[in-house]
VEXDREN-653303 format. One record per residue: x, y, z of N, C-alpha, C in turn; residue in one letter. Coordinates in steps of 0.001 Angstrom, whole numbers, padded with zeros to 6 digits, always signed. Example, Ala and Ser with C-alpha at 12.3 -4.5 7.8 and 13.67 -1.06 7.14 Angstrom:
<pts>
+013190-005690+007800+012300-004500+007800+013200-003300+007800a+012850-002250+007080+013670-001060+007140+012900+000030+007870s
</pts>
This chain:
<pts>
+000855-001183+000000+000000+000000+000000+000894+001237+000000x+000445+002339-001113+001269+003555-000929+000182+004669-000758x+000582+005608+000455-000225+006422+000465-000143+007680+000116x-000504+008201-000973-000341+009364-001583+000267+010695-000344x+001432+011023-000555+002452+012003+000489+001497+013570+000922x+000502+013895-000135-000125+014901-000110-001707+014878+000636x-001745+013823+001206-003210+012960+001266-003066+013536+002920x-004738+013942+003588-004182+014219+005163-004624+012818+005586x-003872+013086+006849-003979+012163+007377-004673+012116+009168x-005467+011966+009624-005957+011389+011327-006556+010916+011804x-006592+010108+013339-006901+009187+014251-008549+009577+013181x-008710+008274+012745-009958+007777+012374-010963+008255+013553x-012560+008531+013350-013232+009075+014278-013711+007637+014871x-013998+007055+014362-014667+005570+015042-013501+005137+016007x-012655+005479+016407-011373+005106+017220-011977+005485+018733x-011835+005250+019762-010833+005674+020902-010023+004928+021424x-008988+005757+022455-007921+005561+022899-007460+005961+024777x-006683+005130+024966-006482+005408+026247-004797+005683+026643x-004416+006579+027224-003289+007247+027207-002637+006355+028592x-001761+005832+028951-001029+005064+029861+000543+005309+029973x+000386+006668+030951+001803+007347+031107+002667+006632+032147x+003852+006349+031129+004985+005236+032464+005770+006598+032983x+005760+006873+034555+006239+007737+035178+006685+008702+034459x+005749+009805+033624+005782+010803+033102+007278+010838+032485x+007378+009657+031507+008453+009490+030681+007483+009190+029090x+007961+010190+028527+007115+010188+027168+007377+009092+026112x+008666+008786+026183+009294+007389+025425+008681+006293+026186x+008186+006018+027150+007453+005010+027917+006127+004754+028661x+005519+006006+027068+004100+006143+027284+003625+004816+026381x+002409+004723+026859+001726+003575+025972-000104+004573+025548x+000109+003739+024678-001096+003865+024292-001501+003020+023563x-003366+002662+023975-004012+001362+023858-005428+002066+022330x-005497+001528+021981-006826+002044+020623-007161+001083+019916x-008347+001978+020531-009666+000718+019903-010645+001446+019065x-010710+000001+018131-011864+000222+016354-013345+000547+017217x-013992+001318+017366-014918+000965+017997-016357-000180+017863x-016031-000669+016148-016829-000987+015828-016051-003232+015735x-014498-003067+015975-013947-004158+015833-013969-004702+017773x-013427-005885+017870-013105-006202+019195-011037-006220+019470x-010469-005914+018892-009199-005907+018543-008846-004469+019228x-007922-004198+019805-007451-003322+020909-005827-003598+020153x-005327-002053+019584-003949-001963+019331-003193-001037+020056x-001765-001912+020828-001525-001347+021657+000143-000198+021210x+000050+000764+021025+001359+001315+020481+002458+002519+021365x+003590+002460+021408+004669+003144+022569+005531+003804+021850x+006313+004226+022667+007206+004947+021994+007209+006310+020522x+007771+006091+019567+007754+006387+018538+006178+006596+018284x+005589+005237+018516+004526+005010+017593+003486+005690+018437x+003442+005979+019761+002389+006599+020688+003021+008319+020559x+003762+008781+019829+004023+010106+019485+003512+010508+018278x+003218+009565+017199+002828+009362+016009+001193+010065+016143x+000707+008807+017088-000732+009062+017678-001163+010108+018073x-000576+010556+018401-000690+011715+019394-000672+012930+018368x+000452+012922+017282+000519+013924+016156-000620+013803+015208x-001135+012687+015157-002318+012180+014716-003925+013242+015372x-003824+013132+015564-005105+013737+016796-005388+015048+016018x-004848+015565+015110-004773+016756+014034-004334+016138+012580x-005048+016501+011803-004744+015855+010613-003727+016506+010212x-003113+015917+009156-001730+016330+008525-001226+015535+007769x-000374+015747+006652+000059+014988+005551+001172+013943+006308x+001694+013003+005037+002676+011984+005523+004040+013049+005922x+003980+013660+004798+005451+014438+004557+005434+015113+006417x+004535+015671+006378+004431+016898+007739+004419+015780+008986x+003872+014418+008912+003909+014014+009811+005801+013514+009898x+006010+012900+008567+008029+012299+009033+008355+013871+009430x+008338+014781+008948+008858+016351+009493+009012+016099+011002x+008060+016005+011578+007860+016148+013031+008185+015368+013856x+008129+013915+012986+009074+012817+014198+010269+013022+013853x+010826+013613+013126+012645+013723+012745+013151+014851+013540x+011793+016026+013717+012082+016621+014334+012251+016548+016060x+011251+015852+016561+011317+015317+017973+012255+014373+018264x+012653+013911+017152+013720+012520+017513+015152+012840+017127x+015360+014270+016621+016401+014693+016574+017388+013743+014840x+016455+013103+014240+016854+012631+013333+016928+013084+011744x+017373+012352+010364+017089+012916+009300+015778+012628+008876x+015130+013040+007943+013641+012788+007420+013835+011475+006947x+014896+011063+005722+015158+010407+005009+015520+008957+006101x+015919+009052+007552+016240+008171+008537+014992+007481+009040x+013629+008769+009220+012929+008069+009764+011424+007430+009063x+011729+007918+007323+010386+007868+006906+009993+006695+006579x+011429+005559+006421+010475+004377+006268+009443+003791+007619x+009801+004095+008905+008979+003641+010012+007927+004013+009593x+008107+005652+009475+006825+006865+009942+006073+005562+008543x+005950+005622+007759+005345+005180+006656+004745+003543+007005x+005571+002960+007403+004935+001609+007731+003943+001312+008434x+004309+002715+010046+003340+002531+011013+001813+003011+010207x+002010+003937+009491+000978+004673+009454-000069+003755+008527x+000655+002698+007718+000154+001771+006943-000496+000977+007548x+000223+000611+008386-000043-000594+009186-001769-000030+010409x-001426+001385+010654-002767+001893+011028-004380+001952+010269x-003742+002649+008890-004386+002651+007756-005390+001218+007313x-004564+000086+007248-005196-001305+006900-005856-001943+008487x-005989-001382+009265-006744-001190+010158-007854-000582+010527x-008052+000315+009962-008898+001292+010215-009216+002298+011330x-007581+002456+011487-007671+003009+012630-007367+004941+012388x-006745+005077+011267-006211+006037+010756-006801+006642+009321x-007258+007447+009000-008403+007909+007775-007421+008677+007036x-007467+008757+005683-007099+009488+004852-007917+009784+004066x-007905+010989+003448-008244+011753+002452-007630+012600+001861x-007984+012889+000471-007645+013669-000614-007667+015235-000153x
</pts>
């Protein structure tokens, strides 16, 4: 699956989520989200619970690798294959909506 770079992207509305802060350490936050309409509960940390969180406002792919390269102190080009997988991997879930 490729998702068009210009396409926005956020937390699908049929979603919620529950925020599970490990001693107000942001790298060892969790976060739990659920399809509301599936029984499947996905649980995501780190990286991927910052993702979420940037999620919560729509925004393109490009703007979203921008912002984890930027929080993670990394290159774009370092982190976009993750940023891209996770967001796929959200996407074929239905946890994450895109549009044109």
């Amino acid at each position: 699956m490729s998702i068009d770079p210009a396409a926005q992207l956020a937390q699908a509305a049929h979603t919620a989520f529950v925020v599970e802060d490990q001693e107000n350490d942001a790298a060892d936050t969790v976060i739990h989200i659920a399809h509301l309409d599936e029984p499947n509960i996905v649980m995501v940390q780190g990286s991927g619970s910052t993702m979420w969180e940037l999620l919560s406002e729509p925004m393109t792919m490009g703007r979203l690798t921008e912002r984890v390269a930027e929080i993670y102190g990394e290159d774009v080009a370092t982190v976009a294959p993750g940023v891209q997988q996770f967001v796929e991997s959200l996407v074929a879930q239905d946890l994450v909506a895109v549009s044109a």
